[in-house]
N, C-alpha and C positions, 0 to 999 in steps of 0.2 A: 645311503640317505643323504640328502641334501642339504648342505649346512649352512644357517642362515647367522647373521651377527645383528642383530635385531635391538632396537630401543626406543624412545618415545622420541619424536621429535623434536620435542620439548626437552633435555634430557640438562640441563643445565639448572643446575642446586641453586635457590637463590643467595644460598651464605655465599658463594663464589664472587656474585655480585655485590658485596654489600662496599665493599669501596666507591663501587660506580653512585653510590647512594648519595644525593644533595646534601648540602653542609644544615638547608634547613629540611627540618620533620614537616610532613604533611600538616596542612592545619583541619582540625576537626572543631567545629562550633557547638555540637556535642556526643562528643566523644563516648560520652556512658551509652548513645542512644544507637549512634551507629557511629560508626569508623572502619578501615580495613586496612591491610596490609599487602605484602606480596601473595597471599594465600586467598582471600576472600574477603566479603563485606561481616563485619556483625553488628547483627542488631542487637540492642536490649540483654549483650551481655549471650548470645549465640551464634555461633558462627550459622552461617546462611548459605546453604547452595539455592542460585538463584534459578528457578527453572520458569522462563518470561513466554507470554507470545503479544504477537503485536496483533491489536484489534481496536481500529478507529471507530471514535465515535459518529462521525460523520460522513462516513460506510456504510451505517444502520441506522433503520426506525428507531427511534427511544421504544417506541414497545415492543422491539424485538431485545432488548439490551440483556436483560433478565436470564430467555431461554441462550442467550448465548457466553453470557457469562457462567452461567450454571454448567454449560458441555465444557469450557474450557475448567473449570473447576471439577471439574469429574475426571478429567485428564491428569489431574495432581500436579496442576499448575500453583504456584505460591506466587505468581507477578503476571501483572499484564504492561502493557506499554500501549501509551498512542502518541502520536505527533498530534500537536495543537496548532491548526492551520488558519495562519494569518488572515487570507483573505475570505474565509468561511464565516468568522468569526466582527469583520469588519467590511461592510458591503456597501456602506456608504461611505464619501471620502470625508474627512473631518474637516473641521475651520482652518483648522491649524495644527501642530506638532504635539500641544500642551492639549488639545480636544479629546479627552478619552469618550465622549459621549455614543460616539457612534460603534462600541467596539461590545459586544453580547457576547459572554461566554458561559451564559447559564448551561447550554447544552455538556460542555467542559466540566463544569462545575457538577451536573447532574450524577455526569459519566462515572466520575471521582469518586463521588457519593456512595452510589451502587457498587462501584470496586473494591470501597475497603465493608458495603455490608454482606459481599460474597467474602470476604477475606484476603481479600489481597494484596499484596505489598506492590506499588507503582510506580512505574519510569513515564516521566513525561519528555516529551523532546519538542519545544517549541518555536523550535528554528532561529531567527524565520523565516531561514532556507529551511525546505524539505524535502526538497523534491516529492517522494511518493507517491508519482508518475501520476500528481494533482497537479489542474489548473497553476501554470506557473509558478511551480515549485514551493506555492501557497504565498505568494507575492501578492496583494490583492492591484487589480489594474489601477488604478485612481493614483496607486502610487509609482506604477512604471511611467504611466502617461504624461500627469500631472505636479509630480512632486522630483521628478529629474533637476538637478540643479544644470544653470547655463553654461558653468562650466565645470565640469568633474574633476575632479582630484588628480584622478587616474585615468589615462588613455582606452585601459583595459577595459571599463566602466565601473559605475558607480558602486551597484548593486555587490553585497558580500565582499567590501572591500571596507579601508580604514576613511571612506570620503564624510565629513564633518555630515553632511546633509542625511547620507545613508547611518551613521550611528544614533544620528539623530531619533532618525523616525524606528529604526531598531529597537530604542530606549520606549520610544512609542507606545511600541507593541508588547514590550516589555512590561513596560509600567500599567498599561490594561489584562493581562490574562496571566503574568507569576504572581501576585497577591492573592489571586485565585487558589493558584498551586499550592501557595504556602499555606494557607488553611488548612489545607490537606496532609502537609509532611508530619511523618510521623513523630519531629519534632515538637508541634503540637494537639499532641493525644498523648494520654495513659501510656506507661511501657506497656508493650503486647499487641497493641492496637493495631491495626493495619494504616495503610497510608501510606503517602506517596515516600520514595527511598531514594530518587536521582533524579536527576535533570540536565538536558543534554546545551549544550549550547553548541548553534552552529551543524553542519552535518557534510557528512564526508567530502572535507575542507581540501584535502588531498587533490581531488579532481579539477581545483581552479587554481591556474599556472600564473602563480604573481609570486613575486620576493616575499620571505618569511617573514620579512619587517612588517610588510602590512598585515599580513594574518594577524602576528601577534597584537599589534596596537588591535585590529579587529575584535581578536579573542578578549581582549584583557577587560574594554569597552561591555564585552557583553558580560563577562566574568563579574564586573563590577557591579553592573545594571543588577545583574539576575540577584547578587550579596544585599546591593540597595532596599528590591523588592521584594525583600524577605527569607530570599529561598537559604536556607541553611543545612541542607541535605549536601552530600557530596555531589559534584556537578561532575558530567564527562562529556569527551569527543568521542565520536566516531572517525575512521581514516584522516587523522588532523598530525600528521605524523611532529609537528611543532610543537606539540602539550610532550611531547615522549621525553626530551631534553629539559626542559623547564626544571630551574634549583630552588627558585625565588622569586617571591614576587605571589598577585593575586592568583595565578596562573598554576602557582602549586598548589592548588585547592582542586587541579583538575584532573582526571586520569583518560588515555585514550584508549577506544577499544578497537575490534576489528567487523568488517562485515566479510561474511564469502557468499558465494553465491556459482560453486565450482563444479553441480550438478555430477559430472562419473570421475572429474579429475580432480578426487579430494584431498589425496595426500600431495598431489602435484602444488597445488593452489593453498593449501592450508599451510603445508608444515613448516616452509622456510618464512613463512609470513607472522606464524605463530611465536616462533623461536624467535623472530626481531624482536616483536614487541613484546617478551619478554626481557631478553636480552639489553632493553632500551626503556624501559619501564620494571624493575624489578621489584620496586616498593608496593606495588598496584595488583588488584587480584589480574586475572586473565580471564575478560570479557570480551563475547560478541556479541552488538547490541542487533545482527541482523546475521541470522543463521539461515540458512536458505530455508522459506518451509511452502517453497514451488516457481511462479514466475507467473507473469503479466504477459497483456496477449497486447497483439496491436492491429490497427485495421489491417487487412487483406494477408494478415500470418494465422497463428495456428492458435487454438485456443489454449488457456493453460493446460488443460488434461490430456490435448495431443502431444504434449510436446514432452521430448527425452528427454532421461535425469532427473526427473522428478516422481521416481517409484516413491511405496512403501520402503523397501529397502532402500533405499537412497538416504531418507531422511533417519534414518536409523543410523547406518551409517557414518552418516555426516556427525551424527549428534554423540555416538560416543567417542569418533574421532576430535571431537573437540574437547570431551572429557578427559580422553589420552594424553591430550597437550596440555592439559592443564588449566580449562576452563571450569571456573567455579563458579557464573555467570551466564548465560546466554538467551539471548530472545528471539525466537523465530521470529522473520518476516516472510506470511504474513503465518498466524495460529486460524486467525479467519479474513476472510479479506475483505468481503461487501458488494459494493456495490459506488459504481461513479457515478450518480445520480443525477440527472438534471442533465447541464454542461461542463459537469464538472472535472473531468475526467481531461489529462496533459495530453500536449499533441497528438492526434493519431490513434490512439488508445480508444478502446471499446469500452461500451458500459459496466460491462462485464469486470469488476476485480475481484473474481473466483481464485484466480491465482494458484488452482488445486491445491488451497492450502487444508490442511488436516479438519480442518471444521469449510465449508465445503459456503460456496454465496450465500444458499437458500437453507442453509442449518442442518444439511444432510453432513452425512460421515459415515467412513469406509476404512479402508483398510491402512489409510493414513495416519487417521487418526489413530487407531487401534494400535502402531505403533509407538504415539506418543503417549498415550494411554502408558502403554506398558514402561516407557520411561520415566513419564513422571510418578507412576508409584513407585517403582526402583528407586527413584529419588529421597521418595518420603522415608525410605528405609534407610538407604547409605549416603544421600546427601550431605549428611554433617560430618562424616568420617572422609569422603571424598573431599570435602571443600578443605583440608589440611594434608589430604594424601600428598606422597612424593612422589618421582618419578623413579625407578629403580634402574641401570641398567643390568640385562642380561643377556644370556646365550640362549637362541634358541633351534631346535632342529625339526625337521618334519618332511615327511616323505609325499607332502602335497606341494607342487611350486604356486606362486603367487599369495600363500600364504604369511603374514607377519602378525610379531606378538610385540607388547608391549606391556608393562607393568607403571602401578600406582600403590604404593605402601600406605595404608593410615596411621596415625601416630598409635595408635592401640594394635597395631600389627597386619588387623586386616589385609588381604591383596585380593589384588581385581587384575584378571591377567586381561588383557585384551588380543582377543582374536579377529583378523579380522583380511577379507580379499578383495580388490576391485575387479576381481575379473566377473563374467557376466556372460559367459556360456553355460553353463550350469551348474548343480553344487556340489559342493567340495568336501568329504569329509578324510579323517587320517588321524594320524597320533602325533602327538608334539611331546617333544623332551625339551622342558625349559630348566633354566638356572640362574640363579641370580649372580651377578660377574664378582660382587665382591661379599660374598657372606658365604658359610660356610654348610649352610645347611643341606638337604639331602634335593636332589631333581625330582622335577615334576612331570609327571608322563601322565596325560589325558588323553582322549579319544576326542574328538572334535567331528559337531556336522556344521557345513555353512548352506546356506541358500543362496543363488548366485550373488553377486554383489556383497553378500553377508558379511555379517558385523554382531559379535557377541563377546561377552566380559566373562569368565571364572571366576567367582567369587569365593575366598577361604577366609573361614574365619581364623581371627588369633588365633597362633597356635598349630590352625591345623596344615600338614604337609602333605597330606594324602588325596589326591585330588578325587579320588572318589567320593568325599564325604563335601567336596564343593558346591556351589549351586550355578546353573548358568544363569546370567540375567540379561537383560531385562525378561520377567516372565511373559508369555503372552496374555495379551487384553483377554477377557470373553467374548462371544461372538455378539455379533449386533443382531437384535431379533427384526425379523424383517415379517413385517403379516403377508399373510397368503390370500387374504379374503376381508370384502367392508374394504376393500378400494374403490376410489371413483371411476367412471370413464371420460375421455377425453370428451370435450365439448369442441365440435367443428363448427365454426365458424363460416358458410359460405355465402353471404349474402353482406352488403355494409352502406353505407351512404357514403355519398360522395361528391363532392365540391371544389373547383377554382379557390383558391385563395382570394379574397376581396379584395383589394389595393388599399393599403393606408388611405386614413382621410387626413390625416395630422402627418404634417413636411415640416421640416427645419431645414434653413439653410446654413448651408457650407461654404464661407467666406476662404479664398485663398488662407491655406496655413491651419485652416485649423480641423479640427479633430473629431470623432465621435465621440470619444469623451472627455471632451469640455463639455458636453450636454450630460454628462453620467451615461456613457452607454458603458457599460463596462463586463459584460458577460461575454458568452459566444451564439449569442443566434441569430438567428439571420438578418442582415440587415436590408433594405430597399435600398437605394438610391435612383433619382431619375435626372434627367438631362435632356434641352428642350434640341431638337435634331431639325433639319431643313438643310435640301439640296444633296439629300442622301450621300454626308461626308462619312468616314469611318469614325470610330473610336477606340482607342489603344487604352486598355484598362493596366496597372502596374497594382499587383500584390504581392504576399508571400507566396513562394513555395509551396505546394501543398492544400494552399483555399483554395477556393471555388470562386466562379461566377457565371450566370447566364446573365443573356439581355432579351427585351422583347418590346416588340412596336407595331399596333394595330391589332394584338390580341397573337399574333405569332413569333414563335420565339426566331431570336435572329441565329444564325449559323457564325463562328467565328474561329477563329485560327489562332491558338499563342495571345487570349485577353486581346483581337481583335476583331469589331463588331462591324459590321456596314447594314446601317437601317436600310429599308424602302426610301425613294428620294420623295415622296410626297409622305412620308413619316414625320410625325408634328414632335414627337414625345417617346424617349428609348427610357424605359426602365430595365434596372438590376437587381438581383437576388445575389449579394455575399453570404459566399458557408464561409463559417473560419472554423478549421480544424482542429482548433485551441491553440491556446498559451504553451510554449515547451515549459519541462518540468528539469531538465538539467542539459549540460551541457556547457557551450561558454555563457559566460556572462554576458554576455551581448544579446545572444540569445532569451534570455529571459525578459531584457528590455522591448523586446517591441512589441509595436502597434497592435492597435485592433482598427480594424475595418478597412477598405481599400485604401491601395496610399494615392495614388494617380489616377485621375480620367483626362484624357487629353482626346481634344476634338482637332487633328493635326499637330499643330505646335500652340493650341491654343488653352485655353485654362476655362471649359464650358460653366456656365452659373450649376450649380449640381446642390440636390435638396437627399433627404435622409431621410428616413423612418423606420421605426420599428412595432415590435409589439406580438409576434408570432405565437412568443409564448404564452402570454395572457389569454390570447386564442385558445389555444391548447388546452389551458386550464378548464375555460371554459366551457369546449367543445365536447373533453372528458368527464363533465357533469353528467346526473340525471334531467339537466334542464336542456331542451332542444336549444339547437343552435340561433342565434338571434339574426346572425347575416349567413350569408350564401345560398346558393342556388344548389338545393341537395338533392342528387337522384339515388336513387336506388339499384346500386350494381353487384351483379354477381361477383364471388370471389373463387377463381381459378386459374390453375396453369396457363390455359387457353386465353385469359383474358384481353381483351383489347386496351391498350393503352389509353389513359387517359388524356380527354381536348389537352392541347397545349397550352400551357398554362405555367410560372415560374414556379408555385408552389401548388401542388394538390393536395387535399386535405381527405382521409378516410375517417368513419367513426363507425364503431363497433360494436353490440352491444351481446351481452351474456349473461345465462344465471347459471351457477353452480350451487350442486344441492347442501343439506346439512352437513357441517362437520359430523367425523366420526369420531364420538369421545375415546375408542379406543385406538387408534390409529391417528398417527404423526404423520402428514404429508405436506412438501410443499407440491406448489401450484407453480408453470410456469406458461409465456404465451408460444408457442410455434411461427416462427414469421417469417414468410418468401415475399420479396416485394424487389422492386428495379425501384431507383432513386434513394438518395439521401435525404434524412429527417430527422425528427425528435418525435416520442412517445408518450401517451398520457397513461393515466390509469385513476379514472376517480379523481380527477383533481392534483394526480400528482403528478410531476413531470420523472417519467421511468429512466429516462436515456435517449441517446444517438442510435440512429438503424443507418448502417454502411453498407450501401450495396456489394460492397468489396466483401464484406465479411470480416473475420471468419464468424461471428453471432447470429444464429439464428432464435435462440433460446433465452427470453429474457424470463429472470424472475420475477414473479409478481408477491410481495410482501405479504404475507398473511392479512397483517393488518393494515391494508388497504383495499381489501377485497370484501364483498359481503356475501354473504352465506346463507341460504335456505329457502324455502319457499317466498315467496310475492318480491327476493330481492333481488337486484340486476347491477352489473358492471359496463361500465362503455370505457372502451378506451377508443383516442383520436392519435392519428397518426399523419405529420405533414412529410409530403416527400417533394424532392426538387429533382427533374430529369438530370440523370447524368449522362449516358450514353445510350442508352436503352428505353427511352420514354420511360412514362413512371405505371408502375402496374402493380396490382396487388393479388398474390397469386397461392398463397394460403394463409390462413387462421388456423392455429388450434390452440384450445387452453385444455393442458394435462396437467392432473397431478404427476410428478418425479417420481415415480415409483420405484426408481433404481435408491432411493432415500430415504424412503416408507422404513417407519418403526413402530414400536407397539408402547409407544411410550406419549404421556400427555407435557404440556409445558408444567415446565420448578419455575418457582422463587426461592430468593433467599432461605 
């Protein structure tokens, strides 16, 4: 047999550490209500395993809030978490720094509300970095463009550093959306109450390469802000590896946690990372505020659900291996993920943030979910005994290779052996002789089956030594009832109108130096620009990386090279359509600072007078009404593979229209649209704007929100879809709206 020397990676006693402990005690503002130590949080006088997932409010309809708090609540979730995102929340720029007027966090406020009348204890994380692969890391533009000081602090840049201006307007946002929060903390409510229990400041701080000095003055700045405006919960970081050392000061009010995201390479990526911040934080439970729970897709890659690493067993996995080490804490990113709505969605990113997390875009769940399911009621069994387990070591033997065990003692004796393989050819079963290294008691010899990748805990109670009288856990979920019958059929679409984009009637000009928004443009959709052309000279257009632009003059688009245009020489007038492919969401600082809309037109070496417009969306809105179009010239064209491109034109416009029949009261389906088309665009639906359509892909399948849809006899949907040529003329080459039947249940929408 093959002899293994096995132990948790984690395997270091925290009384080992207690010298490395600061001279000052953590401060608790109240202490009866929650506080925590090297072990866990407690609340109210209970120790707490925190079992979180992350579900943005601003990923969802408010009327879908409900049926997906309720799934995530049936999973034997006791936390939920969102990021509160700055520019979502403040979309107009303010007067001034002292202006809280323009900042709306009812939807926040709402989200809150609903969370603690499902029962839920809440991690907020308000940045106001976020990344969250949103628009600009939720920076709103008004303040990249406009609120830049002349000269920066820091060479580095502004943003996420210690520059007077940037903590400024931090305090800003501060001072409008944590009074909010503090409403909320379970600080004030009844003990038992639900409510908010953390708040993050800052986010994975690690990734931005400046001197520790300014993090900290950064940190301490927001650390103070967040104390100012009420929040009296324990605060934390995420990868801010600076809070880990911290003796004194506001700063010891903070603890850091970890994210992974190590898809089949989990003990590679976890254990030595787990064991630091242990080892460098001892006083502090063992938290990750971001458990992998799947991955984000990006234009012309693979969608979340294609992509490795992100099984059922995976996330299994991952999640007892973080219990192994000693997590009494953790929150999936994402538990559901949503949806990018609009332009909201960070560079390059699809509409789509399905992210295959265990609760699924459109409310469906599968075999992911089914796994978390079965953890969090494990949870609700042994979470409070785990959240003070130790870590035991032992010997262990077994005549399967790739297998290892690991041990967690509870103070009542309980043990949870964990077994567990990364291999992923197939599964594994065998017998294992374990022992604990320094006790004296008898060996434990079990039988063991894995599933490939598998991951499973032995659970004995006090007392018992016979592992036959054990239980394996986590048990499996029940299965999902899927109906057979009283489904819909697809609704093909082959027929649509179709229309030239009108040209703006409303032009502003563009004075050397200055910007689109100085006028407020501050989104990402398309803008116009035109330039008056004679004597057929070129034009050299200068953007970012990654946008777009066409030109056109006399109704045909002009052919160009590398942002180089040459009109017709009896051309009076060259207009542009900029895409911008959004704001980045991380990376360097630099990066988050810039512009929107083209940066250069040069007419040779010359500076041509050049006018702006926009409004595409507003179209759109309107276009995806029940009220006919008011402008355009709209024919009536088939829709098919075969179809002929559309006149040339910078933007075309399709509208669409559809009835699907009564709901079935006993059958749960979403609706989704099927969509082939050449050219780049945005999407209506009723009035709402759905998303970006990349011709690149990889999205063919957008969800259409229940409650946005209407349902039954005499009622109808139109959706409108603008596309701008990219290499392929712009064509629209199928329609279908299906129900998801791969998601079909036999279950109706919960409330509270």
């Amino acid at each position: 047999m093959k002899k293994f020397f096995v132990c948790a990676v984690v395997a270091v006693v925290i009384a080992l550490h207690s010298a490395a402990l600061a001279d000052e005690p953590r401060p608790f503002a109240h202490p009866d209500r929650i506080h925590y130590d090297g072990h866990c949080l407690t609340i109210d006088g209970k120790d707490v395993f925190l079992f979180s997932g992350s579900f943005h409010y601003f990923r969802c309809p408010k009327e879908l809030w409900p049926e997906r708090f309720q799934t995530i609540k049936n999973a034997g979730f006791n936390c939920v978490e969102t990021y509160a995102a700055w520019n979502w929340s403040e979309r107009e720029m303010p007067a001034s720094v002292e202006d809280l007027s323009k900042i709306d966090v009812h939807d926040l406020d709402d989200w809150l509300t609903m969370a603690e009348q499902f029962g839920f204890y809440v991690i907020v994380r308000p940045g106001p970095y976020i990344c969250a692969e949103w628009d600009g890391g939720g920076y709103p533009q008004w303040l990249v463009a406009e609120k830049m000081p002349a000269t920066p602090l820091r060479s580095s840049g502004w943003l996420r550093s210690d520059d007077p201006d940037y903590l400024a307007w931090s305090k800003h946002w501060y001072d409008g959306v944590l009074p909010v929060v503090a409403r909320h903390q379970i600080t004030r409510k009844q003990p038992g109450q639900p409510g908010v229990v953390l708040v993050q400041i800052e986010n994975e701080y690690d990734y931005v390469k400046v001197p520790d000095a300014i993090k900290i003055t950064h940190l301490t700045a927001l650390a103070n802000d967040a104390k100012a405006d009420g929040i009296d919960v324990p605060l934390i970081t995420c990868l801010t590896k600076q809070i880990r050392g911290i003796q004194a000061g506001p700063l010891r009010g903070v603890f850091d946690c970890t994210n992974f995201y190590p898809r089949w390479n989990i003990e590679k990526d976890m254990g030595g990372k787990s064991a630091s911040l242990r080892k460098q934080q001892p006083d502090a439970p063992m938290m990750t505020t971001e458990l992998q729970g799947g991955w984000f897709a990006q234009v012309g890659g693979k969608l979340s659900e294609q992509q490795d690493g992100v099984t059922a067993s995976q996330i299994q996995n991952i999640t007892l291996y973080a219990i192994q080490c000693g997590d009494t804490a953790f929150n999936y990113y994402m538990v559901f993920g949503g949806t990018n709505f609009d332009d909201w969605a960070g560079r390059n990113l699809i509409t789509s943030y399905d992210y295959n997390a265990p609760i699924r875009e459109n409310g469906g769940i599968g075999d992911r979910y089914q796994r978390v399911w079965a953890i969090g009621h494990m949870l609700q069994e042994h979470g409070p005994r785990l959240a003070r387990a130790e870590t035991v070591a032992i010997d262990g033997q077994t005549s399967s290779p790739g297998v290892e065990f690991a041990e967690r003692k509870a103070a009542d004796g309980s043990r949870y052996i964990f077994v567990r393989t990364e291999k992923r050819a197939g599964p594994i079963q065998g017998t294992a002789h374990v022992k604990e290294k320094d006790a004296a008691g008898p060996e434990l010899v079990f039988d063991y089956q894995l599933e490939p990748f598998g991951s499973e805990i032995l659970y004995l109670p006090p007392g018992e030594n016979d592992a036959k009288n054990g239980q394996w856990l986590p048990k499996p979920a029940p299965p999902i009832e899927r109906p057979t019958e009283g489904l819909s059929s697809p609704v093909a679409i082959t027929d649509a109108q179709r229309s030239a984009d009108v040209l703006p009637t409303k032009w502003t000009a563009l004075k050397p130096g200055q910007k689109v928004e100085d006028f407020g443009v501050f989104d990402r959709h398309f803008i116009y620009y035109r330039v008056p052309s004679s004597g057929g000279g070129s034009f050299s257009v200068t953007l970012d990386k990654g946008d777009g632009v066409i030109a056109l003059a006399d109704n045909k688009l002009i052919s160009g090279s590398k942002n180089q245009f040459t009109p017709p020489a009896d051309a009076q007038q060259v207009v542009l359509l900029y895409e911008n492919a959004g704001q980045l969401n991380f990376g360097a600082v630099s990066g988050l600072e810039r512009l929107n809309g083209i940066e250069t037109i040069k007419a040779g070496e010359a500076d041509p007078p050049l006018e702006f417009a926009v409004g595409d969306r507003d179209r759109g809105l309107q276009f995806s009404s029940a009220t006919a179009p008011a402008i355009g010239d709209w024919q009536n064209v088939a829709i098919a593979k075969d179809a002929d491109p559309a006149p040339e034109a910078l933007l075309t416009w399709y509208r669409l229209t559809f009835a699907l029949p009564e709901k079935n009261p006993a059958v749960w389906v979403p609706w989704q649209l099927h969509l082939e088309a050449t050219g780049n665009g945005f999407l209506y639906l009723n009035g709402h704007c759905l998303g970006r359509y990349w011709q690149a892909g990889p999205q063919h399948d957008f969800y259409l929100p229940e409650c946005w849809l209407n349902f039954g006899p005499g009622q109808s949907n139109v959706v409108a879809l603008n596309l701008r040529p990219v290499n392929k003329g712009v064509t629209l080459q199928a329609a279908v709206v299906e129900p998801s039947v791969a998601f079909a249940e036999k279950r109706q929408q919960s409330t509270p």
